[in-house]
C-alpha positions as a Markdown table, in Angstrom:
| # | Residue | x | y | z |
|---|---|---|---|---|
| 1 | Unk | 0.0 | 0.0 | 0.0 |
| 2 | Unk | 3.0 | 2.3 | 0.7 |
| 3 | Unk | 4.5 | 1.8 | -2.4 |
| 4 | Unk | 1.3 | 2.6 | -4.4 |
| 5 | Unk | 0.7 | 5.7 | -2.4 |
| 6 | Unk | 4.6 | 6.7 | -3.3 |
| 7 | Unk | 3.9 | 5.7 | -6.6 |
| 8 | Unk | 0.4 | 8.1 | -7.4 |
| 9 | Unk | 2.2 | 10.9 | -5.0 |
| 10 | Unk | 5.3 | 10.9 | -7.6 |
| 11 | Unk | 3.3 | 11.2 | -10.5 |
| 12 | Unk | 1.0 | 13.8 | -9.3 |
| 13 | Unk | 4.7 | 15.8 | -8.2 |
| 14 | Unk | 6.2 | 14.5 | -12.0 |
| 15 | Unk | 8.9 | 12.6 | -10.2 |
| 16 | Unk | 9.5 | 9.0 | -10.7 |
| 17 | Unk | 8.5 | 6.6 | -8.5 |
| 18 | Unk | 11.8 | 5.8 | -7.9 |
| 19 | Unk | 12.3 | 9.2 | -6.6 |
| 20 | Unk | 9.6 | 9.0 | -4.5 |
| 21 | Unk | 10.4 | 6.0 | -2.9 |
| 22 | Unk | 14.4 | 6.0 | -2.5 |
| 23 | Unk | 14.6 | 9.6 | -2.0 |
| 24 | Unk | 16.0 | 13.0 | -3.4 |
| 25 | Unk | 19.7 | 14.2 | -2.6 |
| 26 | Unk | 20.1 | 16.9 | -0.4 |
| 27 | Unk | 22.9 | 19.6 | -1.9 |
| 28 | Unk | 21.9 | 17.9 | -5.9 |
| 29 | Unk | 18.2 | 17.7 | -6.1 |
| 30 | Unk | 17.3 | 19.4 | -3.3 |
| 31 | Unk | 19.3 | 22.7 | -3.0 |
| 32 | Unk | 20.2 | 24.7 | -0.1 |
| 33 | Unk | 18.2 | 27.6 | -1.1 |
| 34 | Unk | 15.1 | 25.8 | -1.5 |
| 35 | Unk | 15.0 | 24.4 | 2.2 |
| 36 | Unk | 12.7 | 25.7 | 4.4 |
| 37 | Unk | 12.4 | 24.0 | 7.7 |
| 38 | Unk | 13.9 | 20.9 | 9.2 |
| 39 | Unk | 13.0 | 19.1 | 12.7 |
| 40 | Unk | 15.0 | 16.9 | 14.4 |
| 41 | Unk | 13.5 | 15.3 | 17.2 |
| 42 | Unk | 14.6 | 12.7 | 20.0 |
| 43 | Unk | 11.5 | 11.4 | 22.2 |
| 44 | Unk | 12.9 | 8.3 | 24.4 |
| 45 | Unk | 11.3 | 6.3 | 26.8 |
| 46 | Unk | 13.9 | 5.7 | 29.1 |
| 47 | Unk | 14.0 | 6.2 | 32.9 |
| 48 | Unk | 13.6 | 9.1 | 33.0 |
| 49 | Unk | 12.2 | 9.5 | 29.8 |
| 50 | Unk | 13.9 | 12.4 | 27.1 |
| 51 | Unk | 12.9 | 14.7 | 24.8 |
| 52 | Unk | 14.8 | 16.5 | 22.3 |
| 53 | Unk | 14.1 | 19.0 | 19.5 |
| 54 | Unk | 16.4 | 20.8 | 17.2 |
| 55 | Unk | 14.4 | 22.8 | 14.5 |
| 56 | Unk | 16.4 | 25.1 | 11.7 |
| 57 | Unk | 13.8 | 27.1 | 9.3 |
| 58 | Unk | 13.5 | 30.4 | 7.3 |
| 59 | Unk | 11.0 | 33.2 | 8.6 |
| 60 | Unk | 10.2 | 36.3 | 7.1 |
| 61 | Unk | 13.7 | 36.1 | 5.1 |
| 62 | Unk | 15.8 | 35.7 | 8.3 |
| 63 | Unk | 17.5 | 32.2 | 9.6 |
| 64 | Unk | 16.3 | 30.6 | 13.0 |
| 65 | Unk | 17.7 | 27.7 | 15.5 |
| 66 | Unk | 15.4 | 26.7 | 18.2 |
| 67 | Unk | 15.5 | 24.0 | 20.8 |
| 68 | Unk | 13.7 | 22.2 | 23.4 |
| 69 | Unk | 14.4 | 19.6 | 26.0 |
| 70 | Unk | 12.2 | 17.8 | 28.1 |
| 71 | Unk | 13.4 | 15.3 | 31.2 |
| 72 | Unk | 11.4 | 13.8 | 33.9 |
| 73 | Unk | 7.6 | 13.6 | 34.6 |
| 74 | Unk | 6.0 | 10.4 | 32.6 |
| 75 | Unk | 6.3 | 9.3 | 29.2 |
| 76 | Unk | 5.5 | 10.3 | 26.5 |
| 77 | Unk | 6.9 | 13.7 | 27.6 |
| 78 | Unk | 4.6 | 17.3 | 27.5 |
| 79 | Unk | 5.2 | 20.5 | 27.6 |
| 80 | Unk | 4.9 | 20.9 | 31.7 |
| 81 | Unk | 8.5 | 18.4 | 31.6 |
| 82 | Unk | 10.6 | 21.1 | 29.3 |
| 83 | Unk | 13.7 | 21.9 | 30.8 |
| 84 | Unk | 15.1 | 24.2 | 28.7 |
| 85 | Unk | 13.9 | 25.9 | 25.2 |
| 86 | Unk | 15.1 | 29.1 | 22.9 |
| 87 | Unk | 15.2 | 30.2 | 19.7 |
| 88 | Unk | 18.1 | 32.3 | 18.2 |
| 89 | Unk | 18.2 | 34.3 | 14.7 |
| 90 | Unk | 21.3 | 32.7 | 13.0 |
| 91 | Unk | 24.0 | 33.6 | 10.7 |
| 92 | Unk | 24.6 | 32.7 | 6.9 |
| 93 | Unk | 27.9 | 31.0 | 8.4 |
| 94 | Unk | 25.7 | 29.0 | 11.1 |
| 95 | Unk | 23.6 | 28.1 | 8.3 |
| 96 | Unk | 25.9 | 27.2 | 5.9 |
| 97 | Unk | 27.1 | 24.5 | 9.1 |
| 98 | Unk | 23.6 | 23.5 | 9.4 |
| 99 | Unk | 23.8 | 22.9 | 5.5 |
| 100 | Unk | 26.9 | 21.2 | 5.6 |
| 101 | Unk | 25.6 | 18.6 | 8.2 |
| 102 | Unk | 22.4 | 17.8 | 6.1 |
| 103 | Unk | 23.7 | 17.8 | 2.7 |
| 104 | Unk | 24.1 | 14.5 | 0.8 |
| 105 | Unk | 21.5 | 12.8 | 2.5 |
| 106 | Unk | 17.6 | 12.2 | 1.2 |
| 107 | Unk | 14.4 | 13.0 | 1.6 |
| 108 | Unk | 11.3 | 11.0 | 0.3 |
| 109 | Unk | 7.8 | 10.1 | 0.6 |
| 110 | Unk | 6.4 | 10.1 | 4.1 |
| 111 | Unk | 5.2 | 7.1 | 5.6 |
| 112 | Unk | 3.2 | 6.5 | 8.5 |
| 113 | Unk | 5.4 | 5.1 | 11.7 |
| 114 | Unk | 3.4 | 2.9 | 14.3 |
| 115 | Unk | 4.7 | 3.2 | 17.6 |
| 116 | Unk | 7.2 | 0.8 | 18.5 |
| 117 | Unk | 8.8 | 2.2 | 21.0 |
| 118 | Unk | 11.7 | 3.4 | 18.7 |
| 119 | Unk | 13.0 | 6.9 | 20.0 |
| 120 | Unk | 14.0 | 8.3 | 16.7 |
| 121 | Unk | 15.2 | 10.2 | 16.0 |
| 122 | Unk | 12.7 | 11.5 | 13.7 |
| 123 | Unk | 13.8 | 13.9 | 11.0 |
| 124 | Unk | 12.0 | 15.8 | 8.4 |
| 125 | Unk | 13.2 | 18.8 | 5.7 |
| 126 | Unk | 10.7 | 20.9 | 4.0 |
| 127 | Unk | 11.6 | 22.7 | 1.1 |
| 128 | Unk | 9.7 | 25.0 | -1.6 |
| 129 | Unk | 10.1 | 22.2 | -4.7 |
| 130 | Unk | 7.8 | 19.6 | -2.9 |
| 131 | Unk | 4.5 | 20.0 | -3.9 |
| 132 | Unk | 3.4 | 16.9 | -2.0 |
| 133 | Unk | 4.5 | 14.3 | 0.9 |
| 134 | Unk | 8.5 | 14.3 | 0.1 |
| 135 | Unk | 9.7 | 15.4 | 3.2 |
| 136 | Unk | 11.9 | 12.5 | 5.6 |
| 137 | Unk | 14.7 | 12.9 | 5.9 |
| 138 | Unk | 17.9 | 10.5 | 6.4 |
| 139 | Unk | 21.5 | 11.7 | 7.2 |
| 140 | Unk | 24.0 | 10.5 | 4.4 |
| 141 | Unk | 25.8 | 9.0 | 7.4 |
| 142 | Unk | 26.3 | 8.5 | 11.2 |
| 143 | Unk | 29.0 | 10.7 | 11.1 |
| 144 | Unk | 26.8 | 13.8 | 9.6 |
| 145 | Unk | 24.2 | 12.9 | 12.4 |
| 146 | Unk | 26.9 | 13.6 | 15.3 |
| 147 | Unk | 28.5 | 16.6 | 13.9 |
| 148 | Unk | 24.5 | 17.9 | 13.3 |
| 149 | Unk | 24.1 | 17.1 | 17.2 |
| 150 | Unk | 27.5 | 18.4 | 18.6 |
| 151 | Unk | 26.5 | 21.7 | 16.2 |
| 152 | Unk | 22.6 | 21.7 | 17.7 |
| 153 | Unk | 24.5 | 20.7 | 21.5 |
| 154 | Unk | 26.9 | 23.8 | 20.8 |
| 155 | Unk | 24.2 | 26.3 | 19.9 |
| 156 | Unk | 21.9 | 25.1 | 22.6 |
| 157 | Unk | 24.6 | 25.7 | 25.2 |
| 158 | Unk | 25.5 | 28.9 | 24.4 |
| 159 | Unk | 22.3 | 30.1 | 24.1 |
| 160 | Unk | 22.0 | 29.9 | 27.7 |
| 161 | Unk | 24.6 | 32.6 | 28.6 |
| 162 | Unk | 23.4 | 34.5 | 32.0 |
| 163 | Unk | 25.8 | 36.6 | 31.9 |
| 164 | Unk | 28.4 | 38.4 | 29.4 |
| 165 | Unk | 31.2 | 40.7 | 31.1 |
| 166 | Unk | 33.9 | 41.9 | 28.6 |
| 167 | Unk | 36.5 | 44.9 | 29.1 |
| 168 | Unk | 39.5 | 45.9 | 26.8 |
| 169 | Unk | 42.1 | 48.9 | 27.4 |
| 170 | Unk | 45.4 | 49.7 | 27.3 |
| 171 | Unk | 46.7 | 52.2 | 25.1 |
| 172 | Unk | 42.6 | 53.1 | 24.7 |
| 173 | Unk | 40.8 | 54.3 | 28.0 |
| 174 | Unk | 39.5 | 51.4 | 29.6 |
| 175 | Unk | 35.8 | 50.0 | 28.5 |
| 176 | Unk | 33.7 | 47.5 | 29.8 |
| 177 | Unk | 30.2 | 46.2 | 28.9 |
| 178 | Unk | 28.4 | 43.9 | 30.9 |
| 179 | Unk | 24.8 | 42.2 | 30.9 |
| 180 | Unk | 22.5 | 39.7 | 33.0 |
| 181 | Unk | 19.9 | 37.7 | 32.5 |
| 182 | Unk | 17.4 | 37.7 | 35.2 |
| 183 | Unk | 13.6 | 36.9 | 35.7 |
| 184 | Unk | 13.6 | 36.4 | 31.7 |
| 185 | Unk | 15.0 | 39.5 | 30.8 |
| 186 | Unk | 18.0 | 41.1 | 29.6 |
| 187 | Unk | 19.5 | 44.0 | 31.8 |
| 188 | Unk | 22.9 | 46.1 | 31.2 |
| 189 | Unk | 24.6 | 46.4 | 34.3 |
| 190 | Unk | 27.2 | 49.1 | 35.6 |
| 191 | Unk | 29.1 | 48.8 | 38.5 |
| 192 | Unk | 27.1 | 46.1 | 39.7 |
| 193 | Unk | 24.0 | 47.8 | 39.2 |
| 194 | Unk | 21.0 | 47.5 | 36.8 |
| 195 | Unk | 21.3 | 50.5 | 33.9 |
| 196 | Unk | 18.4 | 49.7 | 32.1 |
| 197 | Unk | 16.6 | 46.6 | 30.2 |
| 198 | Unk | 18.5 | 45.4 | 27.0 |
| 199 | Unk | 15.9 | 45.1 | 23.9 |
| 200 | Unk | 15.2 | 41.3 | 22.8 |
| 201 | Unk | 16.8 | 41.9 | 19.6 |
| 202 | Unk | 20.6 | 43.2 | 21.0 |
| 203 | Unk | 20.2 | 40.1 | 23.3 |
| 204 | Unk | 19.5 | 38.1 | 20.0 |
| 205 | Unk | 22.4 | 39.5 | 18.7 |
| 206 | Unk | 24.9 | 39.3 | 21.8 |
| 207 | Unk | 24.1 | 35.5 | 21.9 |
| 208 | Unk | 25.1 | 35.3 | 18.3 |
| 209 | Unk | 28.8 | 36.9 | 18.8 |
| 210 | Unk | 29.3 | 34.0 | 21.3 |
| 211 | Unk | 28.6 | 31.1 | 19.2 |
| 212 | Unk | 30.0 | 33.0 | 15.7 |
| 213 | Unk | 33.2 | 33.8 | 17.3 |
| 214 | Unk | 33.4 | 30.8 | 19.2 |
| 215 | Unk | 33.8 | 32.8 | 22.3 |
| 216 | Unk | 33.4 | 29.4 | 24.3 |
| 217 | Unk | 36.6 | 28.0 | 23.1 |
| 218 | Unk | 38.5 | 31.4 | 24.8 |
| 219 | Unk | 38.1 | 29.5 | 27.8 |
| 220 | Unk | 41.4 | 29.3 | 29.5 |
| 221 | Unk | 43.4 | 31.9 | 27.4 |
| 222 | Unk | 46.1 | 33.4 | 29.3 |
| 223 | Unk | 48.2 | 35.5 | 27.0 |
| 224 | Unk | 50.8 | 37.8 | 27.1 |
| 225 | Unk | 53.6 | 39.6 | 25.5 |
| 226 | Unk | 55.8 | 41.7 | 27.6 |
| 227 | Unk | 57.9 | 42.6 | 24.8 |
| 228 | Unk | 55.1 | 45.3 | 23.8 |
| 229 | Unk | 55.4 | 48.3 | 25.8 |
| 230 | Unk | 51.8 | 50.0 | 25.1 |
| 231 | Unk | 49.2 | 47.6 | 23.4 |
| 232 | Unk | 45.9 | 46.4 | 24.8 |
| 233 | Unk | 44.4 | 44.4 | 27.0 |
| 234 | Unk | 41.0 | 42.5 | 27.4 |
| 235 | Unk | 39.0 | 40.1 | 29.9 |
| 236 | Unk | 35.9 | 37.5 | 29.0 |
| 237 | Unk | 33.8 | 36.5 | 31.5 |
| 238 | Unk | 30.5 | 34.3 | 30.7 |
| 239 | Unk | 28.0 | 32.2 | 32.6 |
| 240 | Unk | 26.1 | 30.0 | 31.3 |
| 241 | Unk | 22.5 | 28.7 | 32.8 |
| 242 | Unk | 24.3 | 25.7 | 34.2 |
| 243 | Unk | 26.7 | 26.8 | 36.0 |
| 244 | Unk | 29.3 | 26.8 | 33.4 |
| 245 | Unk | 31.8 | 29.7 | 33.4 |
| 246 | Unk | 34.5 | 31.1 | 30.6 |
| 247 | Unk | 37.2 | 33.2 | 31.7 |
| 248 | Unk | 39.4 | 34.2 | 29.4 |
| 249 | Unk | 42.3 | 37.3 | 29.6 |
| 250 | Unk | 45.3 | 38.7 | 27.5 |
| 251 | Unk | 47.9 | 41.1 | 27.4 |
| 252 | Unk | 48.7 | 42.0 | 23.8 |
| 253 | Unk | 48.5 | 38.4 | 22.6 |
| 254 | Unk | 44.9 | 37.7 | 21.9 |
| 255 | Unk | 42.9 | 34.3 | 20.9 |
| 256 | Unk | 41.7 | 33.7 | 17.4 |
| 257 | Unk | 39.3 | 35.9 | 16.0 |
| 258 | Unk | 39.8 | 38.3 | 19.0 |
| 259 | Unk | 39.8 | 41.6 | 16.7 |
| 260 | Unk | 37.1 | 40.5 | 14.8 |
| 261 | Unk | 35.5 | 39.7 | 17.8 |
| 262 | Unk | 35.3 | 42.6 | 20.2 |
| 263 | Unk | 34.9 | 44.9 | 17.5 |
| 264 | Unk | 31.5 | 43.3 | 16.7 |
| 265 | Unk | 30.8 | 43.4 | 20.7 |
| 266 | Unk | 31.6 | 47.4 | 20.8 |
| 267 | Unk | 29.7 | 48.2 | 17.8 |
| 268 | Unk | 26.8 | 46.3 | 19.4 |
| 269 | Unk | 27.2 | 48.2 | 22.4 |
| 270 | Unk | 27.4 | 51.5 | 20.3 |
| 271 | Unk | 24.5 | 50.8 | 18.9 |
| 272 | Unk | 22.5 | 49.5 | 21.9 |
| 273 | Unk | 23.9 | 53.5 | 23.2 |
| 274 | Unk | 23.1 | 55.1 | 20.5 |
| 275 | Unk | 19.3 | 53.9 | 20.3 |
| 276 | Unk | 18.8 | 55.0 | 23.7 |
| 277 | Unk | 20.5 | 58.3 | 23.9 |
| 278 | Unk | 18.6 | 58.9 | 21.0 |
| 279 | Unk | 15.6 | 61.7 | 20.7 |
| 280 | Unk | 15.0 | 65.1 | 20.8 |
| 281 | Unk | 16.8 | 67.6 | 23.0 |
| 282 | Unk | 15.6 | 71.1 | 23.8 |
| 283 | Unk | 18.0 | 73.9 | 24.9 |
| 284 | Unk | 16.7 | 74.7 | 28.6 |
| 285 | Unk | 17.1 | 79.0 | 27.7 |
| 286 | Unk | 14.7 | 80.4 | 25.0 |
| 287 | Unk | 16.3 | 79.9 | 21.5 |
| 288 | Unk | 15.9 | 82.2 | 18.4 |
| 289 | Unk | 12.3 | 83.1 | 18.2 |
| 290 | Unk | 11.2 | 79.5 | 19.5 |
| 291 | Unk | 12.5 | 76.7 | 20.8 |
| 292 | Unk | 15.7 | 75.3 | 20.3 |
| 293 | Unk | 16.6 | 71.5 | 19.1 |
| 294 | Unk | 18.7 | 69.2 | 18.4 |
| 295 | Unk | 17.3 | 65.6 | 17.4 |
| 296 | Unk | 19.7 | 63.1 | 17.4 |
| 297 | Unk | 18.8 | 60.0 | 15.0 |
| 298 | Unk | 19.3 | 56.3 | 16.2 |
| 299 | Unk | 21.3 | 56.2 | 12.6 |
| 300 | Unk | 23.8 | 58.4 | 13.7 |
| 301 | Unk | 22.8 | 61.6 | 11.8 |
| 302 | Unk | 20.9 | 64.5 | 13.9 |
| 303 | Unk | 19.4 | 67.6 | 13.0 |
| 304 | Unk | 19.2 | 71.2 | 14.9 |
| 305 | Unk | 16.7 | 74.1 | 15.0 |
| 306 | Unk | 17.9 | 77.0 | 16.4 |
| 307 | Unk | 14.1 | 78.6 | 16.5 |
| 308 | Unk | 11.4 | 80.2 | 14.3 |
| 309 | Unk | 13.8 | 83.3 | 13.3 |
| 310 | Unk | 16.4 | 80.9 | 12.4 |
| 311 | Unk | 17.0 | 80.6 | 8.6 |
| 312 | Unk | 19.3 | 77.6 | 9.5 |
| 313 | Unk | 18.6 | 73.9 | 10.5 |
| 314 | Unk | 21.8 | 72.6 | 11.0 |
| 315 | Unk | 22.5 | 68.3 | 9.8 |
| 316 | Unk | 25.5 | 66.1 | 10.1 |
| 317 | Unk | 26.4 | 62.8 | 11.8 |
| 318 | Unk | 26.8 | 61.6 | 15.4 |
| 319 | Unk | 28.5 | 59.4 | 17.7 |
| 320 | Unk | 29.3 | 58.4 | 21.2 |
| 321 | Unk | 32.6 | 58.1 | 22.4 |
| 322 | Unk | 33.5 | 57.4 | 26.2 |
| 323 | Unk | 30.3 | 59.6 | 27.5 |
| 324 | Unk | 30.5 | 62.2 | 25.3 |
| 325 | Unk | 28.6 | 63.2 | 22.2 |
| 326 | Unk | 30.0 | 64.6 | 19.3 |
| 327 | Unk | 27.9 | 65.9 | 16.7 |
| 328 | Unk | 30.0 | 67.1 | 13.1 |
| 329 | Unk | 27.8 | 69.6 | 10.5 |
| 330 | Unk | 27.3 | 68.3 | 6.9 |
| 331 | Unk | 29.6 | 70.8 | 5.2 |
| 332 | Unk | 27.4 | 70.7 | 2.2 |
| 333 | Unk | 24.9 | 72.8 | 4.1 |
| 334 | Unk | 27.0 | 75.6 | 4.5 |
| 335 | Unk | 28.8 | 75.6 | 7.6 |
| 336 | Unk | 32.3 | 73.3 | 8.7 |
| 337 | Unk | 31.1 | 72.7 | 12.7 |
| 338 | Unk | 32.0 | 70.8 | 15.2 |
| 339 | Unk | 29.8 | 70.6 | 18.8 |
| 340 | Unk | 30.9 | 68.3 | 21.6 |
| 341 | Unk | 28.5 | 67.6 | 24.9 |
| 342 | Unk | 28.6 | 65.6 | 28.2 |
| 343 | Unk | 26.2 | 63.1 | 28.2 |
| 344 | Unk | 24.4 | 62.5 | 31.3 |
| 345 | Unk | 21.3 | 60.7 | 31.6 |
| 346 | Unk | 18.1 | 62.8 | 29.3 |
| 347 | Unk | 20.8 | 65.9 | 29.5 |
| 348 | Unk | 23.6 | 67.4 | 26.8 |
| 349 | Unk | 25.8 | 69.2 | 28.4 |
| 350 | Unk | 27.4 | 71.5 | 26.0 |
| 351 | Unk | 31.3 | 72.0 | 26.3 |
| 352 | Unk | 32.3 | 75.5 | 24.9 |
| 353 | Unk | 36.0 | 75.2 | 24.7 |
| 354 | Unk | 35.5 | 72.1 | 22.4 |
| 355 | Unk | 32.8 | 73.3 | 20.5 |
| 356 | Unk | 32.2 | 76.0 | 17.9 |
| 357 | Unk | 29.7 | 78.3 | 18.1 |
| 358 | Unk | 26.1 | 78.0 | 17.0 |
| 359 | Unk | 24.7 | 79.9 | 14.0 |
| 360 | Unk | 22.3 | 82.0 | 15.8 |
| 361 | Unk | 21.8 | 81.5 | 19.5 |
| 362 | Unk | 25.3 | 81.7 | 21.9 |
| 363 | Unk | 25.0 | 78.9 | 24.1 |
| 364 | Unk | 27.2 | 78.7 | 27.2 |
| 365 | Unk | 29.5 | 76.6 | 29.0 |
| 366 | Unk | 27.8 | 74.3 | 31.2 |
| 367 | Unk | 24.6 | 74.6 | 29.8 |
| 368 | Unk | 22.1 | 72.1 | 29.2 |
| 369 | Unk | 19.3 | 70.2 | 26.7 |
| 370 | Unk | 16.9 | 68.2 | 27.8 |
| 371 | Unk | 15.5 | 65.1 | 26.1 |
| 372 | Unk | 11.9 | 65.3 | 25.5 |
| 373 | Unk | 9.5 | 62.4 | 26.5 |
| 374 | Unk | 8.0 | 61.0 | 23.4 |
């Protein structure tokens, strides 16, 4: 009866039956743009009984890993026994792993699987060529099924970091960034103590630099070179849901990737800044005929208003740079300025003797504009 199902399923898709039946090669017939989603699930009756899921899939163009594990309670496991569950937006490189751990092996008509007690595991690929039923899957070898489990292990684990502490200096003034997971939320943390709630999608994005980077494998790394007189420094520090800890620390002689990887880690943490430092920020004195602006853009370009006599709106770009904003005007527009401010929480402090002067309104040392609520 199988057979014949295979067989009227292949014709209806315009494959042979022979495709149907023995399967379509992953990497040849199937390509890697066309999959879609693939499952990869564990469900054991043991004592105590296991479940484990590993799904990769496309969504809304972007790449996704999620996992679930369930332990304990009875068998066959629910929802109320999961242990541990995530899902992380991936990398082309993670992807291209994924791919690399799938590739060669089949997919082919479904077929219905009585319970027998087998614990899988049970895997399935979809992908936009199947019209139909041609979606189990079977590894091209034992060997790609372990490196697709330590891979799915390895992105499981670190997806379970608590905490990420990493400082770098030397030559540079010293910087450190630091966040916590606690209650189910992200939080940035300085000097021990809570800043402010980290958005889901820079905590997507922090777990990412630790499994791209490998950040993991720094465990351990002492380095140092004490032949370099001025160079720079760093420290890791993770924690990982389980108690697992990295430490890792060098002295001008770095691990592999380092540069690579805490510049992605400050440019997160730039960003992260800049999005909440950003808004509109008026000049606490009266400006020229009307209120006076600036609005500073999450992109890293702002735009001034010096008031309702002003013939002037002033544009450039924006950054942040150890508490301090500096804003640069678009030459184009007319003027070649420069304006520098102390950043405090909701407040720019404007610093006059590394500053130039506005267009219209003379602002003073010392004074202040204040973020506006939204």
């Amino acid at each position: 009866m199988k057979n014949i199902f295979a067989a009227v399923l292949a014709l209806i898709m315009g494959l042979s039956p022979v495709a149907a039946t023995e399967g379509l090669l992953v990497g040849t017939d199937v390509a890697k743009a066309d999959i879609t989603d693939f499952y990869y699930t564990v469900d054991a009756s043991t004592y105590p009984p296991h479940y484990q899921r590993y799904r990769f899939y496309v969504e809304d163009g972007k790449k996704w890993f999620f996992h679930e594990s369930r332990q304990g309670g009875g068998w066959p496991q629910t929802e109320e026994d999961t242990v541990a569950s995530g899902t992380l937006e991936i990398s082309d490189g993670i992807w291209d792993a994924f791919f690399a751990c799938v590739e060669g092996g089949t997919v082919k008509a479904r077929e219905e699987h009585l319970e027998d007690g087998d614990s899988g595991p049970w895997t399935f690929l979809y992908w936009t060529g199947d019209e139909g039923n041609i979606q189990e899957y079977s590894f091209a070898s034992y060997g790609r099924r372990q490196e697709f489990e330590a891979l799915c292990e390895k992105l499981a684990r670190n997806h379970t970091v608590t905490r990420f502490f990493f400082g770098r200096g030397g030559y540079m003034v010293p910087v450190y960034h630091e966040a916590v997971f606690r209650d189910g939320k992200w939080y940035l943390m300085e000097d021990g103590e809570i800043l402010r709630e980290l958005d889901d999608a820079y905590a997507q994005e922090l777990s990412r630099i630790v499994i791209d980077y490998d950040l993991e494998d720094w465990d351990g790394f002492r380095g140092s070179d004490p032949r370099v007189l001025d160079g720079e420094g760093f420290t890791l520090q993770l924690t990982f849901a389980d108690g697992r800890t990295v430490y890792a620390s060098g002295e001008n002689k770095f691990p592999d990737r380092y540069h690579s990887a805490s510049n992605a880690i400050e440019e997160l943490f730039t960003r992260e800044e800049m999005a909440h430092v950003a808004g509109v920020y008026k000049y606490e004195k009266e400006g020229f005929g009307g209120d006076f602006t600036i609005t500073l853009n999450a992109d890293g370009t702002y735009a001034f208003y010096e008031g309702a006599l002003s013939s002037y709106m002033g544009s450039g770009t924006w950054h942040i740079y150890y508490g301090a904003v500096y804003m640069y005007e678009n030459k184009d527009a007319g003027y070649d300025l420069r304006f520098t401010f102390g950043l405090d929480e909701g407040t720019l402090t404007y610093s006059a003797s590394n500053s130039d002067s506005f267009p219209y309104v003379k602002v003073a040392d010392g004074e202040m504009f204040i973020k506006q609520a939204e």
